[in-house]
C-alpha distance (Angstrom), angle and dihedral (degrees) to the residues before:
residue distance angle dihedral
X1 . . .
X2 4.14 . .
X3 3.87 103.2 .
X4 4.29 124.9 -93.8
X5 3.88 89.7 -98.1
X6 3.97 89.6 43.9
X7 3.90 84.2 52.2
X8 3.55 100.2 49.8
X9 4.35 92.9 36.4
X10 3.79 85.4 57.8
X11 4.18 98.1 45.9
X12 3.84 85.8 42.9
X13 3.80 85.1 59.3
X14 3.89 94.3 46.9
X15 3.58 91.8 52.5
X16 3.78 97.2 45.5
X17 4.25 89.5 48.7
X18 3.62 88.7 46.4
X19 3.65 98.2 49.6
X20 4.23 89.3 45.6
X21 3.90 97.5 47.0
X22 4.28 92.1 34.2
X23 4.54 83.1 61.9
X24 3.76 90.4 37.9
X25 3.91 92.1 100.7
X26 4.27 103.2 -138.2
X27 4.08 107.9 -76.9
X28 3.35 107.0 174.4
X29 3.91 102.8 22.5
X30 4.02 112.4 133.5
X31 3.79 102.7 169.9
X32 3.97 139.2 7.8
X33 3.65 112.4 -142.4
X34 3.81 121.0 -144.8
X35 3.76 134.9 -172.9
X36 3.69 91.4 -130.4
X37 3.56 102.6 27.4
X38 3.55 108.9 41.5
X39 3.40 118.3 -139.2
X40 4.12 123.3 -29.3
X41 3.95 142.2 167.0
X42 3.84 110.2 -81.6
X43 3.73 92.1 -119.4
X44 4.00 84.5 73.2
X45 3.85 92.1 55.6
X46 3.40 134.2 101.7
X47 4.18 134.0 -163.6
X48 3.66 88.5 -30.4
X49 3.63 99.0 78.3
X50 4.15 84.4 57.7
X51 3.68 90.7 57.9
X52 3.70 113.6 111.3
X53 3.99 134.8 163.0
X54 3.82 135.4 176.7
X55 3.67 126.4 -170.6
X56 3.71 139.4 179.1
X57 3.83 120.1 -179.0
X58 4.21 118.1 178.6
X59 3.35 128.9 -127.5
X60 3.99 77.6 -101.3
X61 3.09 97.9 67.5
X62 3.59 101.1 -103.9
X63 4.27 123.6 135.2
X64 3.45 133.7 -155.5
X65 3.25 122.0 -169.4
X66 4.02 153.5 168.7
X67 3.56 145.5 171.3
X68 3.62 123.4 26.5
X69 3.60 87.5 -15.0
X70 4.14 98.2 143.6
X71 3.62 96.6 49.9
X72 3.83 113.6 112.6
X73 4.15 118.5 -127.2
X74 3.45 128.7 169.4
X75 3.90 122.0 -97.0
X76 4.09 98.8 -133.0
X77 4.11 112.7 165.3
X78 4.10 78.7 15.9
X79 2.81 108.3 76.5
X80 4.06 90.4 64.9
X81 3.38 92.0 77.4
X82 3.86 87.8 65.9
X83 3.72 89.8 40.4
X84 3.72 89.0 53.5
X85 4.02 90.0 46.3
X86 3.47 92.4 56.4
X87 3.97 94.5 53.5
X88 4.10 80.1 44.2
X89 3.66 91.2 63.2
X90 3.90 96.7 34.1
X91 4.08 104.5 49.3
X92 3.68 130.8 32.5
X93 4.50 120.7 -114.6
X94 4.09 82.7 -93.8
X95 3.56 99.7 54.7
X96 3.50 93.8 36.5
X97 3.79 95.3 56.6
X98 3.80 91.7 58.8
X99 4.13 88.0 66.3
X100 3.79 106.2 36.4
X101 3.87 138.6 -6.4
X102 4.05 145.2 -139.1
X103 3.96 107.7 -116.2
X104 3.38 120.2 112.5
X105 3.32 104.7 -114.7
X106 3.81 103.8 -140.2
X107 3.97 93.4 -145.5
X108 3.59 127.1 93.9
X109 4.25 125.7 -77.2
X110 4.05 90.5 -86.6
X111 3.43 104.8 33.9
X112 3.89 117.5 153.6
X113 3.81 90.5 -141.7
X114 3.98 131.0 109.7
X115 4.01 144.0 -173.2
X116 3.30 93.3 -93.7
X117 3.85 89.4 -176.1
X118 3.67 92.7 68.4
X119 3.91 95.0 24.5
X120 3.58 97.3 -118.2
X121 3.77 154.1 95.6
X122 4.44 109.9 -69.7
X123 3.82 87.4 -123.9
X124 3.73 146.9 -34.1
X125 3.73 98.3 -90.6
X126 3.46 105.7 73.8
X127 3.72 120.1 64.0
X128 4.06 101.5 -90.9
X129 3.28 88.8 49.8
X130 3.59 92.9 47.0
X131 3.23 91.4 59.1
X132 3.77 99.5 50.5
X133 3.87 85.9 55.8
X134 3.90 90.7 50.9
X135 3.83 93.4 58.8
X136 3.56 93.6 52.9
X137 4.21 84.9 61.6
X138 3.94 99.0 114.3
X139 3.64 125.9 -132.5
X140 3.96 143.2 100.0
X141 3.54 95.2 -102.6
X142 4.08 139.3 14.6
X143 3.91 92.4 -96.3
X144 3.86 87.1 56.9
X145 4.00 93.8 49.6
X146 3.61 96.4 43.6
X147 3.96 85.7 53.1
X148 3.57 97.5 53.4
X149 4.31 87.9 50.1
X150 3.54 87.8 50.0
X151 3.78 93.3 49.1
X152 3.68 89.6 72.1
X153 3.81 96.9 45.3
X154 3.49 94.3 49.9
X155 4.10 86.4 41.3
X156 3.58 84.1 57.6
X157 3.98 96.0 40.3
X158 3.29 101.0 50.2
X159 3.65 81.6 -128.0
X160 3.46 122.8 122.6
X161 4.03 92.6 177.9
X162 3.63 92.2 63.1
X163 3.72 106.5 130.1
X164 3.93 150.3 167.8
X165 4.16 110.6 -86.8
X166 3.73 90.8 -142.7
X167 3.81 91.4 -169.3
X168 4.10 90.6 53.2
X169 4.24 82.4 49.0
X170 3.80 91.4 41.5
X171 3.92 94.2 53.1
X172 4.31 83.0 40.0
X173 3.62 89.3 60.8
X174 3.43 99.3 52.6
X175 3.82 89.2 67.9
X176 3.20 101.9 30.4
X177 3.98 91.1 118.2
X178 3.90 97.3 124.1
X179 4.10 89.8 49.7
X180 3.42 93.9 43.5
X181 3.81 83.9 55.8
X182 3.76 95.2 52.2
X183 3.78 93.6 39.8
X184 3.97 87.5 57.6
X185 3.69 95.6 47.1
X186 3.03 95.0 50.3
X187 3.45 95.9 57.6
X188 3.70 101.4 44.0
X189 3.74 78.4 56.9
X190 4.24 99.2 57.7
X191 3.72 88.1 -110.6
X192 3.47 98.2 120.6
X193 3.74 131.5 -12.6
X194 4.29 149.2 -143.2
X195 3.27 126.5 31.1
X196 3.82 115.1 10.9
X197 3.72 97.7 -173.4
X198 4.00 88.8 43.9
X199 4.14 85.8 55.4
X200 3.48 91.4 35.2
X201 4.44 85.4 59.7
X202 3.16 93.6 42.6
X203 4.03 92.9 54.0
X204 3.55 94.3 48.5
X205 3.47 88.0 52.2
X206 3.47 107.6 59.5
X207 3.68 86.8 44.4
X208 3.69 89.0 71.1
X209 3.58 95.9 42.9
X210 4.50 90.5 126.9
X211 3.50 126.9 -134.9
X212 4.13 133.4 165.7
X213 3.82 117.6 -124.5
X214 3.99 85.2 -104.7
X215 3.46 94.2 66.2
X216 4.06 89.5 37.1
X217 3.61 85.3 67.0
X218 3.65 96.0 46.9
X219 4.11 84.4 44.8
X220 4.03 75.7 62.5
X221 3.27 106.1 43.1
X222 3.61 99.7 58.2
X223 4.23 88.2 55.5
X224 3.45 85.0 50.4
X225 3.91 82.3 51.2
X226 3.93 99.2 65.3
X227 3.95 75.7 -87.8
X228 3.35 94.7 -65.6
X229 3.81 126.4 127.5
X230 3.76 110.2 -105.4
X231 3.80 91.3 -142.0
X232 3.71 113.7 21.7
X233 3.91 92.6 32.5
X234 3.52 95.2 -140.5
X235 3.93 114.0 152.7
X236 3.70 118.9 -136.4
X237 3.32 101.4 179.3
X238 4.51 133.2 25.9
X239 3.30 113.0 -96.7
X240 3.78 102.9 -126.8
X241 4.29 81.6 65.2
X242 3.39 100.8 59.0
X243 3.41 99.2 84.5
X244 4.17 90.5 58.6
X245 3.64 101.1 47.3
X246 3.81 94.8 52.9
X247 4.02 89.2 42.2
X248 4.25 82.1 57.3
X249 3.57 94.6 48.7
X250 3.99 93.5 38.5
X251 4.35 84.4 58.6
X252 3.42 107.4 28.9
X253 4.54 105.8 15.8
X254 3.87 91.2 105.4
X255 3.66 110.1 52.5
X256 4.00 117.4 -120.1
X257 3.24 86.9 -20.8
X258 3.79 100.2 62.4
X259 3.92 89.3 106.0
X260 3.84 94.7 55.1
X261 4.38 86.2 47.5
X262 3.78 92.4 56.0
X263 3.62 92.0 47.0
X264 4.15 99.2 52.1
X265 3.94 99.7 14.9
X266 3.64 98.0 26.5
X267 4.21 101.9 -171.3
X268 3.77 131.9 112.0
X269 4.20 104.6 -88.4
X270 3.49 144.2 172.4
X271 4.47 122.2 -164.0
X272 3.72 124.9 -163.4
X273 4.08 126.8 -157.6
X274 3.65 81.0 -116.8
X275 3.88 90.0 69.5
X276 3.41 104.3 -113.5
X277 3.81 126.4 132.7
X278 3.54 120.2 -158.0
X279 3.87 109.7 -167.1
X280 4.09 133.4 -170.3
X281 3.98 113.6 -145.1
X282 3.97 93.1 179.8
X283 3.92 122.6 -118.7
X284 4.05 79.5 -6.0
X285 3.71 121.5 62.8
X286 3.55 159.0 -48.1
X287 3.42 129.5 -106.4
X288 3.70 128.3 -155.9
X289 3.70 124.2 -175.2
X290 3.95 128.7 172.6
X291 3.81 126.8 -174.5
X292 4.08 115.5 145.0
X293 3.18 95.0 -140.7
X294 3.55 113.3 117.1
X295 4.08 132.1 -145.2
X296 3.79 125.2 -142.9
X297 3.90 79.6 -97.2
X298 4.31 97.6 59.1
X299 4.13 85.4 -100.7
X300 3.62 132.1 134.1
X301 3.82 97.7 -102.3
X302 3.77 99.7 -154.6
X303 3.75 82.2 38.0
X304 3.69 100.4 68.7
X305 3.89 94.4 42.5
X306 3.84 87.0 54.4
X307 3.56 88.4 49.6
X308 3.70 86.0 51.6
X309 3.40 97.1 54.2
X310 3.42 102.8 43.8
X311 3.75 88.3 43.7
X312 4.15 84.4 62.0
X313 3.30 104.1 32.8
X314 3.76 96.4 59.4
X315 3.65 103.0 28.8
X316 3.93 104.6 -118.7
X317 3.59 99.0 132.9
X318 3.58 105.5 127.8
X319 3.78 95.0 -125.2
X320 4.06 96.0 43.1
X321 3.70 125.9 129.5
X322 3.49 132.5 -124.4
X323 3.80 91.8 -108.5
X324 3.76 91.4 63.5
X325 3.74 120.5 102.0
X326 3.88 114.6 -91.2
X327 3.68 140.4 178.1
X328 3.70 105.4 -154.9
X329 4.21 119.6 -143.0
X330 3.64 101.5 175.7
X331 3.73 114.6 120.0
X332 3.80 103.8 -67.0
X333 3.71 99.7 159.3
X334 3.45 130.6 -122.0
């Protein structure tokens, strides 16, 4: 476990970041999203563009946390990384490749575009691709597929109550036009096959699986892990796939903006429409941020220049030197 002064030099931190970025005001926000409401312009929204969490939990196990950091959101574009996992652990890299790639796409979150070289979706973190992973979920029936996707989250949580909010999904559906338009595509082009509106529920549903930005971080922490749950020591996904879901998030987590992540935060990542950021320090920690307010890019504004910041201030980017400033949280002893 990191030492007492290690514990308190890191909270200390937290609270100072939070306190900065919560009196910021909201430069750069474009939209809100809601679970009812869709998404909207932020001079339309009400306390939940204040809401802000950060969250660190070790590789031990251990969370810190402040802010809003209890409150439950949904995971939206999430949740694919556990989608994705699944497939990881279910289909080898050959098999795999026939259904969706691992270029970043360049193109926004729900664009209706493909590799049409390879006849497939660019990669499974934007919604096609998503979607793609989804249907390779196994079961007889949608109950059984959206238990084995949320097998992994709550593998990862720690949580076995982690569930579908079938009211969040329900209101989903409704305006689920653009996905619906994807999802149909995509079939009439071999790219997936069945019943589009039965993978287009099931989607939507583990979209709205909930989560707070304490067990985000956790969520993290046990990818940074090797995947494996720092306390219980459950595994969510084979070891020998590790390595290729955090090199998909690390190129394509944040959108069409993954390219400008890597280059100032430099970590494996994955953003949601809810706000939330759920970031992989590896052998380290997870981070877990969540802010509503959106970028022109569907990402938690404040979010990413948290990210940023903590990114610099404690020298995890992948690529930093030695000389940068870091705050170590490997066991150190008390």
């Amino acid at each position: 476990m990191p030492s007492a002064a290690i514990r308190a030099q890191l909270q200390d931190r937290l609270e100072d970041l939070h306190a900065r970025h919560a009196a910021s005001g909201h430069d750069g926000v474009e939209k809100v999203y809601d679970e009812r409401r869709g998404m909207y312009p932020p001079e339309e929204a009400g306390d939940e563009l204040d809401r802000l969490a950060i969250a660190i939990t070790t590789v031990d196990g251990e969370t810190f946390a402040v802010g809003d950091h209890d409150v439950p959101f949904s995971l939206q574009s999430m949740s694919k990384v556990f989608s994705y996992a699944l497939a990881l652990g279910r289909h080898d890299s050959d098999e795999l490749a026939d259904t969706v790639g691992v270029e970043p796409s360049g193109d926004a979150f729900n664009s209706i575009t493909f590799d049409e070289r390879h006849h497939r979706p660019f990669n499974p973190m934007v919604n096609a691709g998503a979607l793609a992973t989804t249907s390779l979920a196994a079961g007889d029936t949608p109950e059984e597929r959206l238990d084995a996707i949320l097998g992994v989250m709550r593998a990862c949580a720690g949580d076995q109550g982690l569930h579908a909010d079938e009211e969040t999904a329900a209101a989903e559906l409704r305006a689920a036009d653009h996905n619906r338009a994807t999802a149909y595509l995509m079939r009439a082009e071999g790219m997936i096959e069945g019943d589009v509106e039965e993978l287009l529920g099931l989607y939507l549903r583990q979209c709205s699986v909930h989560v707070t930005c304490s067990t985000l971080s956790t969520m993290a922490a046990t990818l940074a892990n090797g995947c494996v749950h720092p306390t219980t020591g459950d595994r969510a996904v084979p070891a020998d796939r590790v390595r290729d879901l955090l090199s998909v998030m690390y190129t394509c987590g944040m959108y069409d903006s993954t390219g400008e992540w890597a280059y100032d935060v430099g970590l494996p990542a994955k953003s949601g429409v809810s706000g939330g950021i759920l970031v992989v320090v590896p052998g380290k920690m997870g981070i877990g941020v969540w802010s509503p307010g959106l970028d022109a890019y569907g990402n938690s504004a404040r979010g990413v220049a948290i990210c940023e910041e903590i990114s610099k201030k404690l020298g995890l980017h992948l690529f930093a030197t030695d000389d940068e400033d870091r705050l170590t949280v490997e066991a150190t002893g008390d």
